[in-house]
C-alpha positions, -999 to 999 in steps of 0.1 A, spaced: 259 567 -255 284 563 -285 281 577 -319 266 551 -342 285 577 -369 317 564 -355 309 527 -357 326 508 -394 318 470 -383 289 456 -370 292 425 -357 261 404 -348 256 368 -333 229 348 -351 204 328 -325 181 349 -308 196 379 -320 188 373 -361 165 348 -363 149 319 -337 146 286 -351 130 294 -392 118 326 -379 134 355 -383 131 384 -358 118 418 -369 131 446 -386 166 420 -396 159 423 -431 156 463 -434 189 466 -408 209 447 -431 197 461 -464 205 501 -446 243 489 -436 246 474 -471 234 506 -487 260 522 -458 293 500 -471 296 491 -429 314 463 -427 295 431 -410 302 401 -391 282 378 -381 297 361 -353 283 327 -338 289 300 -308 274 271 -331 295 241 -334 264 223 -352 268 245 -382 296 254 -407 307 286 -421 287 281 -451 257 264 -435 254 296 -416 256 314 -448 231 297 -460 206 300 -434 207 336 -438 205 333 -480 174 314 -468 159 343 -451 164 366 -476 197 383 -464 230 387 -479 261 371 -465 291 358 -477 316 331 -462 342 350 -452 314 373 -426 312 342 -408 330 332 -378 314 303 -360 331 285 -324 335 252 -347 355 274 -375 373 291 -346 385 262 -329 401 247 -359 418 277 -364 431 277 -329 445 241 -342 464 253 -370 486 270 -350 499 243 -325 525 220 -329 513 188 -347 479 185 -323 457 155 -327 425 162 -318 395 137 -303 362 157 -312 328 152 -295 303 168 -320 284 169 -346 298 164 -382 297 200 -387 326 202 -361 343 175 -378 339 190 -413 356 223 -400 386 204 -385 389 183 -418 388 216 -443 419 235 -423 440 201 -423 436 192 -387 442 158 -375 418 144 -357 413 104 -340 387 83 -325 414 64 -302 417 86 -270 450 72 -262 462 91 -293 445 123 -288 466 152 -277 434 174 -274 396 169 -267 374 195 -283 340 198 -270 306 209 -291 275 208 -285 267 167 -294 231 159 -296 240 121 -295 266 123 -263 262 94 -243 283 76 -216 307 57 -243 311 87 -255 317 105 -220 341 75 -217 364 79 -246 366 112 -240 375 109 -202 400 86 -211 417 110 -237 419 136 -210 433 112 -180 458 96 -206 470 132 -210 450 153 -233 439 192 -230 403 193 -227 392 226 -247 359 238 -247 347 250 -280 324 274 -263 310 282 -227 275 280 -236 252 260 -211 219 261 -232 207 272 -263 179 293 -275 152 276 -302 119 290 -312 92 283 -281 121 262 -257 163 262 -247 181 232 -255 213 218 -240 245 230 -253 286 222 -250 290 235 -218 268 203 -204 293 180 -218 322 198 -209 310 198 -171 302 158 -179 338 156 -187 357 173 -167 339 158 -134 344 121 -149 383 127 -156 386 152 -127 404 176 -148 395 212 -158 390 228 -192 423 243 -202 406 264 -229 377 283 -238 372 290 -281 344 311 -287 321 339 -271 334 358 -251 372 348 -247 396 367 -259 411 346 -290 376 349 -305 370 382 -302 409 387 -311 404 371 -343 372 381 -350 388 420 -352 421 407 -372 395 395 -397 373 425 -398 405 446 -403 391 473 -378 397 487 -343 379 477 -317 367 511 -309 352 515 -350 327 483 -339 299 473 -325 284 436 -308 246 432 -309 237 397 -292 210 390 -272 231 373 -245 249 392 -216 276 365 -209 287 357 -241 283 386 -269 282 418 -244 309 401 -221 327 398 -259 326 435 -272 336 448 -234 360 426 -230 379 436 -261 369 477 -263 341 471 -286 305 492 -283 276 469 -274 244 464 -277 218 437 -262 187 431 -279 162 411 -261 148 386 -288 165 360 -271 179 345 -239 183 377 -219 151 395 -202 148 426 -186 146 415 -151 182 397 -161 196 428 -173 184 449 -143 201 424 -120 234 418 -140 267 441 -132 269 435 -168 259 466 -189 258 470 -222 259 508 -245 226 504 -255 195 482 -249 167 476 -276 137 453 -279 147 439 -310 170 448 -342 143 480 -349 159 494 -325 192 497 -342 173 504 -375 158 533 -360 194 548 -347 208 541 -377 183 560 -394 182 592 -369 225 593 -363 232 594 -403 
């Protein structure tokens, strides 16, 4: 297994991995406080498009944890930066105003008339309904390139999963009979591509903890990072046995790294 001696950034998602609903998971507070004292530099690195950068940062103030804006990446923050560098887009979001507030602070344009829209971005939208499902099928057959802000189908809260984007995106691409052209956050490349230009690091100096195999693991392999599942979250053992899927290391919970961090230094 690798050298946690050779690891500069760790990069961590939030949900199931950090804390579960208000709760957060064990041994999270001492982890962070040891690669504080260490000068490691951290990441934390989310799929929520119901949160902004500093929301996020603020959840974890709450808890008791340090973190600073600019250790934030979140799917909503990542597809606006995808925006900024295309030609004049014009965007039709389905989301909540946390997604709307990211687009508005990086300049993007963005419309309610889907026969303007040159892209449909898709969050997770706990008010979707059919007129919703509508406008936005109508954006993509007049034209526009449906992009996914993240492939997640469900999402972990304390005691029960909820629905996430990927159930709209499949809504959408079946009533417009188009396919999603793009993919934002965990595990495509751009995110974890950007994710390593802003951490200033090689991928071979970091390390991914999440607790989910097809999103944060399938991130870090995919772009030569160590990994690390915990299993706080959505993935079980029984998963992880059956998945082709393997991660560098395996622990029940953040202790786990706590513990290595305390034995390799």
């Amino acid at each position: 297994m690798p050298d946690l001696r050779e690891v500069d950034g760790f990069f961590f998602d939030l949900d199931g991995t950090i804390m579960l609903g208000d709760r957060l998971l064990p041994a999270a507070a001492e982890t962070f406080s040891v690669l504080r004292e260490k000068g490691k530099s951290i990441l934390f690195l989310s799929n929520t498009t119901t949160r902004t950068r500093s929301d996020c940062q603020a959840r974890l103030q709450a808890f008791g944890l340090e973190a600073h804006v600019h250790e934030v990446v979140t799917a909503a923050y990542a597809a606006a930066v995808y925006f900024t560098e295309l030609h004049d887009p014009v965007v039709y979001p389905v989301g909540e105003p946390a997604l709307m507030r990211e687009l508005d602070e990086l300049g993007v344009r963005r419309t309610e008339d889907p026969l303007r829209a040159t892209h449909v971005l898709v969050g997770m939208d706990m008010h979707f309904d059919y007129g919703r499902l509508h406008q936005a099928m109508k954006a993509v057959r007049s034209g526009a390139a449906l992009i996914a802000a993240n492939p997640d189908p469900y999402c972990p809260v304390d005691g029960d999963v909820i629905p996430d984007t990927w159930a709209m995106v499949k809504a959408i691409e079946a009533a417009s009979c188009a396919e999603t052209q793009v993919v934002i956050g965990k595990p495509s490349d751009y995110y974890a591509r950007k994710a390593l230009e802003w951490s200033s690091l090689p991928a071979k100096r970091c390390l991914m903890v999440g607790d989910r195999l097809d999103t944060d693991i399938l991130l870090g392999l995919g772009s030569g990072m160590r990994t690390a599942l915990v299993l706080t979250g959505v993935t079980t053992r029984s998963e992880l046995a059956a998945s082709p899927i393997r991660p560098d290391y395996v622990w029940d919970s953040l202790g786990g790294l706590l513990e290595a961090l305390r034995s390799d230094f």
